[in-house]
KOLKOLGU-357655 format. One record per residue (C-alpha): residue in three letters; x, y, z; residue number from 1. Coordinates in steps of 0.05 Angstrom, whole numbers. Layout:
N
dogu_xx_yy_zz_fiti
ALA_X_Y_Z_NUM;
...
//
This chain:
329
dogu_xx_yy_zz_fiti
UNK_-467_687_-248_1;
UNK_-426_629_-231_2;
UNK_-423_566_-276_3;
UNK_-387_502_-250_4;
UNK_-360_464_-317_5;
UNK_-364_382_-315_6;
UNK_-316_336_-356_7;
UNK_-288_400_-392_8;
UNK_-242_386_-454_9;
UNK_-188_427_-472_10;
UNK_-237_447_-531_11;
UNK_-288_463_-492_12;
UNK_-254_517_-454_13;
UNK_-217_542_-517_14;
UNK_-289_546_-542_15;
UNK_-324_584_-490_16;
UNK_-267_619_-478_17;
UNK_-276_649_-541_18;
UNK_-349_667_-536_19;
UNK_-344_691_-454_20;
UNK_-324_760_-472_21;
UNK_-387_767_-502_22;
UNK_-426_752_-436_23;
UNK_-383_792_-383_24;
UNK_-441_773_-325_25;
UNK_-419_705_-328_26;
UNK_-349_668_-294_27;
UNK_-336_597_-318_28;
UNK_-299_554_-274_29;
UNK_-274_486_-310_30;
UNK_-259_416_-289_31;
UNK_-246_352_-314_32;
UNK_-295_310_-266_33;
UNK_-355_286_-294_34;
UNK_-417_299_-267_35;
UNK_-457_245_-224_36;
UNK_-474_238_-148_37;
UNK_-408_236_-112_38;
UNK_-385_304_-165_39;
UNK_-452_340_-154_40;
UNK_-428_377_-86_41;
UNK_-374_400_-115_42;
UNK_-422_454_-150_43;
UNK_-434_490_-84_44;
UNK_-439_564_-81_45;
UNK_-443_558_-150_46;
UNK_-507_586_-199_47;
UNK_-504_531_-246_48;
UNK_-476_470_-275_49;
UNK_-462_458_-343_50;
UNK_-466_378_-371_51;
UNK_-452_333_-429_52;
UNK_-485_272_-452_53;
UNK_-443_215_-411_54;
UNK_-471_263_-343_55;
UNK_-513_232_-288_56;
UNK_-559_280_-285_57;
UNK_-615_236_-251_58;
UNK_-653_247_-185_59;
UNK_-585_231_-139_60;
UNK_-551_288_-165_61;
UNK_-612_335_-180_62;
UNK_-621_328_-106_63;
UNK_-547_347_-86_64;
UNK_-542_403_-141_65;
UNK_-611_424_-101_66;
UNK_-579_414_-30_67;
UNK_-519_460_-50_68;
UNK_-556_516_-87_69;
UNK_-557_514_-166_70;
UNK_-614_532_-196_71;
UNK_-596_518_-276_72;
UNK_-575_457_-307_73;
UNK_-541_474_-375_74;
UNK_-535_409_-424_75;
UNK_-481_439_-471_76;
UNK_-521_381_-524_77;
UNK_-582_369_-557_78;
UNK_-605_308_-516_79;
UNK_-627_306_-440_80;
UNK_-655_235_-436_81;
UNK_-594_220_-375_82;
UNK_-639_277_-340_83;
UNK_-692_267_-295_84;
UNK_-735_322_-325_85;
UNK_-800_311_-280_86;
UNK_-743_315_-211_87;
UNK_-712_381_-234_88;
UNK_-783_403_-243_89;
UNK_-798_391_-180_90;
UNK_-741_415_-150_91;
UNK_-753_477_-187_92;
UNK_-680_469_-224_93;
UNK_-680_498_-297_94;
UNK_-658_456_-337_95;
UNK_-640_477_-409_96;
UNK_-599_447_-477_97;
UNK_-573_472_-537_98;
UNK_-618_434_-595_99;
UNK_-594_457_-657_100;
UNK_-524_478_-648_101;
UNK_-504_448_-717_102;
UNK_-551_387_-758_103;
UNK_-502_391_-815_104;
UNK_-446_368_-769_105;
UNK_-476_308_-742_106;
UNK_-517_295_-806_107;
UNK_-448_304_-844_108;
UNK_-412_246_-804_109;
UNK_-474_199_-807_110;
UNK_-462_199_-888_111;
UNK_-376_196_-874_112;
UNK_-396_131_-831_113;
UNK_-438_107_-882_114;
UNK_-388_114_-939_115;
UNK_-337_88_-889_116;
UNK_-367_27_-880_117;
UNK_-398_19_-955_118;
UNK_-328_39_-982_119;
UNK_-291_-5_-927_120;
UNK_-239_57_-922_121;
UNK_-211_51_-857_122;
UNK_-197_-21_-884_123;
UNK_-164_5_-944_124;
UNK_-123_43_-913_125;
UNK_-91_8_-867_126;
UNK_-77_-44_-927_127;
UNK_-47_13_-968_128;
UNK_2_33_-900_129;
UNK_21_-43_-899_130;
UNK_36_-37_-975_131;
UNK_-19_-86_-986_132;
UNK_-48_-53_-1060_133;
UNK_-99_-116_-1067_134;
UNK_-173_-106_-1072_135;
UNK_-203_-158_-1027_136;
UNK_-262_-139_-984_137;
UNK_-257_-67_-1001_138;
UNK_-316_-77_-1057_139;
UNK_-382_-27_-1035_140;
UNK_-433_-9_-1078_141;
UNK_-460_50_-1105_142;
UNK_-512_104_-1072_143;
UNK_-539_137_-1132_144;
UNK_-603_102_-1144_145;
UNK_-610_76_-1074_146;
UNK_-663_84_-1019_147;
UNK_-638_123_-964_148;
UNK_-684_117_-907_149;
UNK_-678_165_-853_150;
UNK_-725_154_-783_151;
UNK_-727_220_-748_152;
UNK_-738_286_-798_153;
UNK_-711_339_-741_154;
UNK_-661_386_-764_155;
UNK_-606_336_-766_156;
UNK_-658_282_-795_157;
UNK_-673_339_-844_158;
UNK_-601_362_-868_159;
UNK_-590_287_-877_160;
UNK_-639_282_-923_161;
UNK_-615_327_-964_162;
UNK_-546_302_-962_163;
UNK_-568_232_-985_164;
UNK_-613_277_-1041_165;
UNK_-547_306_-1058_166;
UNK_-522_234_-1068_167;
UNK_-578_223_-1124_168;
UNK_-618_172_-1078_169;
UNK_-693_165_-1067_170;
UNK_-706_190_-995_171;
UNK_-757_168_-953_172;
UNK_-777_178_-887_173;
UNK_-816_155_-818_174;
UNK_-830_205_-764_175;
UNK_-893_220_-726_176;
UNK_-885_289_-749_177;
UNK_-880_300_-815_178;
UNK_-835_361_-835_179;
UNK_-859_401_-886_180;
UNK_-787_432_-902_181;
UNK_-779_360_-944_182;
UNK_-842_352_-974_183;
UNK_-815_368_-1055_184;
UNK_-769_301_-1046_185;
UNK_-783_261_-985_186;
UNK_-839_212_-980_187;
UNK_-858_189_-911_188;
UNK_-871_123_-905_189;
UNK_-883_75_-843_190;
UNK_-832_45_-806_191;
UNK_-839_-29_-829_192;
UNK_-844_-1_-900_193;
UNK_-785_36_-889_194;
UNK_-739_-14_-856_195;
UNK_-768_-62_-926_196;
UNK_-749_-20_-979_197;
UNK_-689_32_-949_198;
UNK_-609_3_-977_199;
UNK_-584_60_-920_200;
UNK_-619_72_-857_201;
UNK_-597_133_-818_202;
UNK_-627_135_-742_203;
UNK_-634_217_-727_204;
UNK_-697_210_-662_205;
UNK_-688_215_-598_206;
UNK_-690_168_-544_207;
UNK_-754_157_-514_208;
UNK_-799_94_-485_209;
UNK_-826_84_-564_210;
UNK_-756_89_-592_211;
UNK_-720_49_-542_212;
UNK_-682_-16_-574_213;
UNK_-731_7_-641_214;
UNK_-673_-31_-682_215;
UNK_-678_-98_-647_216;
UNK_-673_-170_-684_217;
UNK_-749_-164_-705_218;
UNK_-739_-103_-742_219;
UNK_-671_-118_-769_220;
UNK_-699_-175_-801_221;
UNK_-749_-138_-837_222;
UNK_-698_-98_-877_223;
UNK_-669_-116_-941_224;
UNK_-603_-154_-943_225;
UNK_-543_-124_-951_226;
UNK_-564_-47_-920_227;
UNK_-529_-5_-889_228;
UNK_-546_19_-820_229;
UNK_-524_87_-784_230;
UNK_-534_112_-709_231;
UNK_-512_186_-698_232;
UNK_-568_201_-649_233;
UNK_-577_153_-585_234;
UNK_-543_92_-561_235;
UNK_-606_51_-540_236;
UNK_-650_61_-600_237;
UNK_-600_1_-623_238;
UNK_-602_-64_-584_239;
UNK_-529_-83_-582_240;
UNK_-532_-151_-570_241;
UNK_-582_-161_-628_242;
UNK_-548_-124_-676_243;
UNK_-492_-173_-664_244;
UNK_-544_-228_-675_245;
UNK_-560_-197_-748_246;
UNK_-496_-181_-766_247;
UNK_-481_-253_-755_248;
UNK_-534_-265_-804_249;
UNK_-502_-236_-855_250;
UNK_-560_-178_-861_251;
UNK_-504_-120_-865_252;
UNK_-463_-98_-913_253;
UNK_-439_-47_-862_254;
UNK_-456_-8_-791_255;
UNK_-433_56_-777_256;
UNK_-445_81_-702_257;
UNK_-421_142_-672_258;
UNK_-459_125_-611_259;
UNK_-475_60_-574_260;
UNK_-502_35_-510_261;
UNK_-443_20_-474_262;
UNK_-408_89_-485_263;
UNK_-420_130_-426_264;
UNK_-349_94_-390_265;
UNK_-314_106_-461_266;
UNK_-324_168_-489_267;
UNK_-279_216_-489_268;
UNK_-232_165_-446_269;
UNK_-166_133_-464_270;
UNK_-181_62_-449_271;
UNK_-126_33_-490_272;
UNK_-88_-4_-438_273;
UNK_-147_-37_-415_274;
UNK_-159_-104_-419_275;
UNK_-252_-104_-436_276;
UNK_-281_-175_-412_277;
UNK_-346_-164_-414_278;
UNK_-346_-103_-468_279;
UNK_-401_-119_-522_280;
UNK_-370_-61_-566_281;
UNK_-306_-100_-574_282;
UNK_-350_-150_-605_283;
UNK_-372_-112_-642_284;
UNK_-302_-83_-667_285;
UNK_-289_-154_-682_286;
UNK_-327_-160_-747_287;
UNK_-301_-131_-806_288;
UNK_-358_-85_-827_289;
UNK_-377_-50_-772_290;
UNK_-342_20_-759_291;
UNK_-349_59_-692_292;
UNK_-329_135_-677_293;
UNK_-326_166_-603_294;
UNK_-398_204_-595_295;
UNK_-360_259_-648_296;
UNK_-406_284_-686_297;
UNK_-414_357_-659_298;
UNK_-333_361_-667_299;
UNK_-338_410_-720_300;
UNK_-307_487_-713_301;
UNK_-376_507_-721_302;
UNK_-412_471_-681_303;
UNK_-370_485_-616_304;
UNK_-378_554_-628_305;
UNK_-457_549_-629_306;
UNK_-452_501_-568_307;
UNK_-416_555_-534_308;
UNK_-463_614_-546_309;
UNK_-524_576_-549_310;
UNK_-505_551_-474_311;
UNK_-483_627_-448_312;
UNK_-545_655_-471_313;
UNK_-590_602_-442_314;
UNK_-549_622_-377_315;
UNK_-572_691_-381_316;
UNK_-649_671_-406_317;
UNK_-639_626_-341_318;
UNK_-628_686_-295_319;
UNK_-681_724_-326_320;
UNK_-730_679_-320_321;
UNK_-750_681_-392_322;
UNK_-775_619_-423_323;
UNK_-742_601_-501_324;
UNK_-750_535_-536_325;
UNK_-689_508_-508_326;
UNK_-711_492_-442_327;
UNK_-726_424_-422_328;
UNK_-744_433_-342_329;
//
């Protein structure tokens, strides 16, 4: 079984290197390309393709993949919203993703960005490397006793709970499935309660028609001044341009965001000779309290090793036809 590997990082191979001796049916064959339409043929007279988040995986290149002969798509991540699910079906492409490969990694980094920005560290320290020793604008204030209001109780949703638990705050919660693995110290509460009463809200859903733009300039005004507001999970459950419109408000005392809606050009790219017009993230660098990471929150040891076994042995439940949790087409 042949797999063609899109936008491979030298972690990525070092990763499923690694795990391939474990799977000796399968050959890996990496390159740095990403996938999307004018990549897609380049999969021909191979079994499968395996994708990231920034992938095109939509009908253009479902079609191509089709014309050329792979029969598996294999999302090396937990979301598959840039794949058009109902096309692969019809197509009768597999497509499958790796959905729990490591909550505590992503859940871990949602509570570093929120201390981040709370603590104003990467402030402080480039004050400190400047010899600057004064205080100003580094002042945060303290989680224990706080709301922590987390919207989306899946396993990452979940291990942040308990993180912010950990951190002696009140935890509540909105999903439209309740999880019962939180029921001792979560209370689920709606979503305009939750935005009302929450001092840090941490975004852990996925990105569907309900939850597209959820945070928008209506709901950011219905939270408490002065919160803190995290995205680990999509982009587009955040309305860029009105986030900038609340921030402006003064409603934040700090955003964290590991991913955000213009990101599929930046991440993983080196774009620092560039020269960004139009970019609505360097507006949003611009303001002092705002804090954004590059889409990193499965870079964890661990977590590339689950990615990596979690995506080999979907390969082989591909080829046998067998049908696990982790398919999506």
């Amino acid at each position: 079984m042949k797999i063609l590997f899109y936008a491979a990082k030298n972690y990525d191979e070092k990763s499923f290197g690694n795990m391939i001796d474990q799977f000796p049916e399968i050959e890996i064959d990496y390159i740095e390309h990403e996938l999307e339409p004018r990549t897609a043929a380049l999969a021909k007279g191979y079994d499968a393709i395996c994708a990231f988040v920034s992938a095109d995986v939509g009908t253009k290149t479902l079609e191509i993949l089709h014309e050329n002969g792979v029969k598996t798509v294999l999302m090396r991540c937990a979301g598959y919203n840039n794949v058009d699910v109902e096309k692969a079906k019809e197509l009768g492409i597999i497509v499958k993703r790796v959905p729990g490969y490591s909550p505590e990694a992503v859940a871990e980094l949602a509570m570093a960005l929120a201390l981040a920005v709370n603590r104003r560290l990467y402030k402080a320290y480039n004050k400190v490397r400047e010899n600057d020793y004064t205080l100003k604008g580094l002042r945060g204030v303290n989680f224990y006793g706080k709301t922590a209001g987390i919207v989306g109780t899946g396993k990452i949703g979940a291990a942040m709970c308990r993180i912010c638990r950990g951190f002696g705050m009140k935890v509540i919660a909105y999903d439209v499935y309740q999880n019962p693995d939180l029921k001792d110290f979560v209370e689920y509460v709606s979503l305009d309660e939750l935005l009302a009463q929450s001092d840090l809200i941490s975004l852990h859903c996925p990105l569907l028609d309900d939850t597209y733009h959820m945070i928008n300039i209506d709901s950011i005004k219905k939270m408490k001044d002065g919160v803190i507001l995290v995205n680990t999970s999509r982009g587009a459950l955040v309305d860029t341009t009105q986030l900038i419109e609340g921030i402006r408000l003064n409603k934040f005392l700090g955003v964290g965001l590991d991913v955000y809606e213009e990101e599929t050009g930046n991440v993983y790219e080196d774009r620092s000779d560039e020269i960004m017009e139009h970019s609505v993230t360097s507006r949003l660098l611009s303001f002092p309290n705002v804090m954004i990471t590059s889409h990193q929150g499965f870079y964890t040891l661990e977590a590339l090793e689950n990615i990596a076994q979690t995506t080999l042995q979907n390969m082989m439940d591909a080829a046998a036809g067998t049908k696990t949790p982790n398919d999506c087409a």
